[in-house]
C-alpha positions, 0 to 999 in steps of 0.5 A: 600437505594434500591433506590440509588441501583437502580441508579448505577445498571442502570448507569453501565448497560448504560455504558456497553451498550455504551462501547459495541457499541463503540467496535462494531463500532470498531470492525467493523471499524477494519475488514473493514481495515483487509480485505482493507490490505489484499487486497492490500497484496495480490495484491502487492504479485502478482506483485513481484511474477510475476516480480520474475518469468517473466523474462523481455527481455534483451534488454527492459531492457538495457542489452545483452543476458548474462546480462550485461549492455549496455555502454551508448552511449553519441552522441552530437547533432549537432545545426545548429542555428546562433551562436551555438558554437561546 
């Protein structure tokens, strides 16, 4: 009898043990996609921050200094080729 005692006991250690380094190799997996994420939270922070509070010049924009838009202008271009027709 103590030795079928002696064999669960093991088998539950070893299983434990395995179960503990799959968590560690998650754990691990996990705090390397943690710090990846927040990383890229931090960078996309600064680019709306600074898009926010930099006011980009109107006219690189396509509008005036009030801020409107800018009509478009539609021109037509002019072909000089042999049977272009206008």
């Amino acid at each position: 009898m103590p030795a079928v005692e002696q064999s669960s006991v093991e088998q539950v250690v070893e299983s434990d043990y395995e179960t503990y380094l799959k968590q560690r190799s998650l754990n691990a997996a996990l705090a390397k996609v943690v710090v990846f994420a927040g990383v890229w939270f931090v960078l996309g922070a600064l680019a709306v921050g600074i898009a926010v509070f930099s006011r980009p010049d109107p006219g690189l924009v396509g509008m005036d200094s009030n801020g409107r838009e800018y009509p478009l202008v539609v021109t037509k271009m002019l072909t000089n080729t042999p049977g272009a027709k206008q």
